[in-house]
C-alpha positions in Angstrom: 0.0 0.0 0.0 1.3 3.4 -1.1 1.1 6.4 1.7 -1.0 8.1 -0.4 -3.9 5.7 0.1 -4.1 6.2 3.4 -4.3 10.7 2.7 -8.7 11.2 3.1 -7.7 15.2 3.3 -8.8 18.4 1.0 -12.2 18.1 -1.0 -12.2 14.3 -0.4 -13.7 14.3 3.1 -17.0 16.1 1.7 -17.2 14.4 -1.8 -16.5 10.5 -0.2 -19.7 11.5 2.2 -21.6 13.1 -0.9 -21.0 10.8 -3.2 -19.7 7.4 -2.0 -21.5 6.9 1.0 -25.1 6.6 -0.4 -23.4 4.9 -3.3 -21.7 2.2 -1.8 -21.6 2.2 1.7 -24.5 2.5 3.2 -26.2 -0.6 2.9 -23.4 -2.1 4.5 -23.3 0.2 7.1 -27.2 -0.7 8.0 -25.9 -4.1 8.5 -22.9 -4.2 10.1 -24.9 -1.6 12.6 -27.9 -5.1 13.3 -24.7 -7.4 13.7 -23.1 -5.0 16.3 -26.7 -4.4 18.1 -27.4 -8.0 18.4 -25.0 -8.1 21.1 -26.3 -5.6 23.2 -22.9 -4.1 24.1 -22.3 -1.5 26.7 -18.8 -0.4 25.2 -18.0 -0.4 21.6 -15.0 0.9 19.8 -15.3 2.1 15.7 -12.1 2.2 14.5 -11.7 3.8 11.0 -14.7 5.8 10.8 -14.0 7.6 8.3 -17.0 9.8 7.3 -18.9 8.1 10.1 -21.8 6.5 8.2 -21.8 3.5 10.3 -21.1 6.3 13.5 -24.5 7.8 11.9 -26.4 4.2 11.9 -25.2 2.6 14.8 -25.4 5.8 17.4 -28.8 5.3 16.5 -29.6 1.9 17.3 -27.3 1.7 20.9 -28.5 1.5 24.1 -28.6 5.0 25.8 -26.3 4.3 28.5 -23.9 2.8 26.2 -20.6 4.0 25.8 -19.6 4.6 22.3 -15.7 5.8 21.1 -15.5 6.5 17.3 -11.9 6.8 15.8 -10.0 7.6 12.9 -6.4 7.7 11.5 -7.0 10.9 9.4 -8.2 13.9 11.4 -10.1 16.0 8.7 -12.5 12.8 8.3 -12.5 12.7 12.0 -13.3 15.9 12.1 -15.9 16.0 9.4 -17.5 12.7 10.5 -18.0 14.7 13.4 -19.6 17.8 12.1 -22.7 15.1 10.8 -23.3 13.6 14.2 -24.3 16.4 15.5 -24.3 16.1 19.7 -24.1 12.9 21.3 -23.3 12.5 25.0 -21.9 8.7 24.5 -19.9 9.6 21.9 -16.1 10.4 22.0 -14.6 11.3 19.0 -10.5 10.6 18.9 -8.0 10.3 16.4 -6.1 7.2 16.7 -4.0 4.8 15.2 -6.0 1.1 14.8 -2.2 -0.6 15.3 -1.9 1.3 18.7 -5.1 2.0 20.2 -4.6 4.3 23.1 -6.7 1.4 25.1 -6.7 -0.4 27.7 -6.9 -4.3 28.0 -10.5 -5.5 28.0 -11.8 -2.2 27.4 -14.8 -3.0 25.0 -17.4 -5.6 24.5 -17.7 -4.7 20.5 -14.9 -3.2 18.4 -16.3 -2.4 14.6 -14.8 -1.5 11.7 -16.4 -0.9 8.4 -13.8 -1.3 4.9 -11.2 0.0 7.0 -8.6 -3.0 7.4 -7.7 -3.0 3.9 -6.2 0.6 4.9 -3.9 -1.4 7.7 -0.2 -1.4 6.6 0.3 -4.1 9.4 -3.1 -6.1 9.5 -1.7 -8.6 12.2 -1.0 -6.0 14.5 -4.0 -4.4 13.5 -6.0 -7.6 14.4 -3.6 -8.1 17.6 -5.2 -4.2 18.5 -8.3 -4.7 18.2 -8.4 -8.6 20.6 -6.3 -7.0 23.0 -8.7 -4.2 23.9 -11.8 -6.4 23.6 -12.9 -7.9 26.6 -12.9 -12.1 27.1 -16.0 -13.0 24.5 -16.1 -10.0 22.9 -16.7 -9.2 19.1 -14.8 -8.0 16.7 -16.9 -7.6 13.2 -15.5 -5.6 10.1 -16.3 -5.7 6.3 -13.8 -5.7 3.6 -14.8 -5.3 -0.7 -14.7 -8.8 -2.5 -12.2 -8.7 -5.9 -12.9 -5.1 -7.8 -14.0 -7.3 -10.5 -17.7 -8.3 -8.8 -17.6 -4.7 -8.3 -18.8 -3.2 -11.4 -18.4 0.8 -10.9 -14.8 1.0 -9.4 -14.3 -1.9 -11.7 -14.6 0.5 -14.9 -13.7 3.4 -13.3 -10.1 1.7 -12.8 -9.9 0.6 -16.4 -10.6 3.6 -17.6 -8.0 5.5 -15.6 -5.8 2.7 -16.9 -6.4 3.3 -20.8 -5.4 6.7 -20.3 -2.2 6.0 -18.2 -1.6 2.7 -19.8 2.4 3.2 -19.3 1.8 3.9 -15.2 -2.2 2.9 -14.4 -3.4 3.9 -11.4 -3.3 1.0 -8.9 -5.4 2.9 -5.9 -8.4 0.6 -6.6 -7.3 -2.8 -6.9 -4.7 -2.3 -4.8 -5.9 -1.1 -1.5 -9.8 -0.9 -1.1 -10.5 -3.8 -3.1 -7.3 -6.1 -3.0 -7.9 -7.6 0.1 -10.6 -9.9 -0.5 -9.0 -13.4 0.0 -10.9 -14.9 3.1 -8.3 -17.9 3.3 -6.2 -15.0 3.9 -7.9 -13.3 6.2 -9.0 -15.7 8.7 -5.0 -16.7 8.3 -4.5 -13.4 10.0 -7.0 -13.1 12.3 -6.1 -16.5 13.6 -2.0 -15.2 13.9 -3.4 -12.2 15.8 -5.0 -14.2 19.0 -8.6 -14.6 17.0 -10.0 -18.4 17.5 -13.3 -18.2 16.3 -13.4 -16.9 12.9 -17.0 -16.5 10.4 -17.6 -14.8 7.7 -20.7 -14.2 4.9 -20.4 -12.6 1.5 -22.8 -9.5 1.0 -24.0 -8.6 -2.7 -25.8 -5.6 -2.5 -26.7 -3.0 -5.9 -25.4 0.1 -5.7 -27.4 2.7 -7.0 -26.6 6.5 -8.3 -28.0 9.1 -9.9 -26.3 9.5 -13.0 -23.3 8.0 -14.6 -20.8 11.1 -13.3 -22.2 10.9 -10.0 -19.9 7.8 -9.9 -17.3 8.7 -11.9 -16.8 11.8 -9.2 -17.3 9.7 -7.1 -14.3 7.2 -7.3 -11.8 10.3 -9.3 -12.3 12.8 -7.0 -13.8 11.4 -3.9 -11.0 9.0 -3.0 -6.9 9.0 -3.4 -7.5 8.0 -6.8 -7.5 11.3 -7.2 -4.0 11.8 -6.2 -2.7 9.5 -8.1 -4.1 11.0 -11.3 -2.9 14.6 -10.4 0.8 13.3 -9.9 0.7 11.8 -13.3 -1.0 14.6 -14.9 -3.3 17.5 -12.8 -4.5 18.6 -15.7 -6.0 15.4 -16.9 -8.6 15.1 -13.6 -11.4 16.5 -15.5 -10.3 14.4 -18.8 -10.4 11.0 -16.6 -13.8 11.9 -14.7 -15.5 12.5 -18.4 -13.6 9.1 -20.0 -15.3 7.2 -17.1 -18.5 9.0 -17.1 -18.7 7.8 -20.8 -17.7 4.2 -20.1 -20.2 3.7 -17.0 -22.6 5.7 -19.3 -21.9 2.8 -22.4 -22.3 0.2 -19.9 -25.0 1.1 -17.4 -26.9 3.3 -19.1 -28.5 6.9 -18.8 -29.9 8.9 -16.0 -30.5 6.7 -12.9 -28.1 4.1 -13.0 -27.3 0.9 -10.7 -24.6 -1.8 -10.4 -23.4 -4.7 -8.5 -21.3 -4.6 -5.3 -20.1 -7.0 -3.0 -18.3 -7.5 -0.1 -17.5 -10.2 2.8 -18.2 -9.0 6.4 -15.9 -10.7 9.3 -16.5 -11.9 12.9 -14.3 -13.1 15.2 -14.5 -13.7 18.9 -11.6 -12.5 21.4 
């Protein structure tokens, strides 16, 4: 994983919310919030918020005298996560590091994390983290994108940015947010971090938008995609955007558009 991928900063707070959330993640986000819920927890920890649309769902849902601690790596989407929530005495927002939680042991009954992990430069001791601040029993349940390929928007979106790079492609997509989808793999690294008890199920889910550019802003401009295309050309932002409009436009259609997605969503006990 390049550094880059890892930079949520400028317009892309805003736009990711905008555009992405509704897009993509909020489906996921209703049901990762029933998963953590069924447990009735008292203490939960979010790690990688991001935008907070699982903050959004799940505050909801929680138990009034629960205790809820939302973090994030990257401050700006801490901070703008924030700005949605609006006031919420269980909440504490805190930037933090998911590979050194500023935790104690046994802290939390739930820790959650929604397309986040794939974001982890050291998974293990991401894992390792997130069962050491759990209490005995507890649950830690995350979602990670299948292979960009089941994934039909990001899926043309990346070859498009590749047609007009061909000699240096953009790898953002593949590489980060949709290239850890192997489950063998996974539950390898769970189990290496402490994790026993290991499930998982495979979510498809359509993703809808409003138009063809919707999503072609989405994914260009809305993620560090777009860095990578301004540090091969910043001029040729616009030009990429329009190219993938086009090609989602060719394949999906016109006007209201919608497309497969599809993810796995993790549980393992501490």
């Amino acid at each position: 994983m390049a550094d880059s991928d890892k930079v949520f900063s400028g317009f892309i707070p805003k736009l990711y919310d905008t555009y992405l959330v509704p897009m993509i993640f909020a489906a996921y986000a209703e049901d990762l919030a029933d998963r953590v819920v069924a447990f009735s927890p008292k203490n939960v920890l979010e790690t990688a918020a991001g935008s907070g649309v699982v903050t959004r769902v799940l505050a909801a849902r929680l138990d009034p005298a629960a205790r809820y601690v939302v973090t994030d790596l990257n401050q700006p989407m801490l901070d703008y996560a924030a700005s949605r929530q609006g006031h919420d005495d269980r909440i504490t927002w805190q930037q933090a590091d998911a590979l050194n939680l500023p935790f104690e042991d046994a802290s939390f009954d739930v820790v959650v994390c929604q397309f986040g992990v794939m974001f982890f430069p050291d998974r293990i001791a991401g894992y390792a983290e997130a069962k050491r601040v759990l209490k005995p029993g507890g649950q830690f349940l995350f979602s990670v994108w299948d292979h960009i390929g089941v994934n039909e928007f990001a899926d043309i979106v990346n070859q498009t940015a590749a047609m007009i790079f061909p000699e240096d492609p953009p790898q953002f997509l593949p590489r980060t947010p949709y290239g850890y989808y192997d489950v063998g793999t996974i539950r390898d690294e769970l189990t290496s971090a402490g994790f026993a008890d290991v499930s998982f199920s495979t979510l498809a889910e359509t993703s809808p938008a409003p138009s063809p550019r919707h999503v072609a802003v989405a994914f260009c401009e809305g993620t560090p995609l777009r860095s990578e295309i301004e540090a091969r050309d910043a001029n040729l932002l616009d030009h990429v955007t329009e190219r993938a409009t086009q090609a989602i436009a060719e394949r999906c259609g016109n006007g209201t558009i919608a497309a497969k997605i599809q993810a796995h969503v993790l549980a393992a006990v501490a």
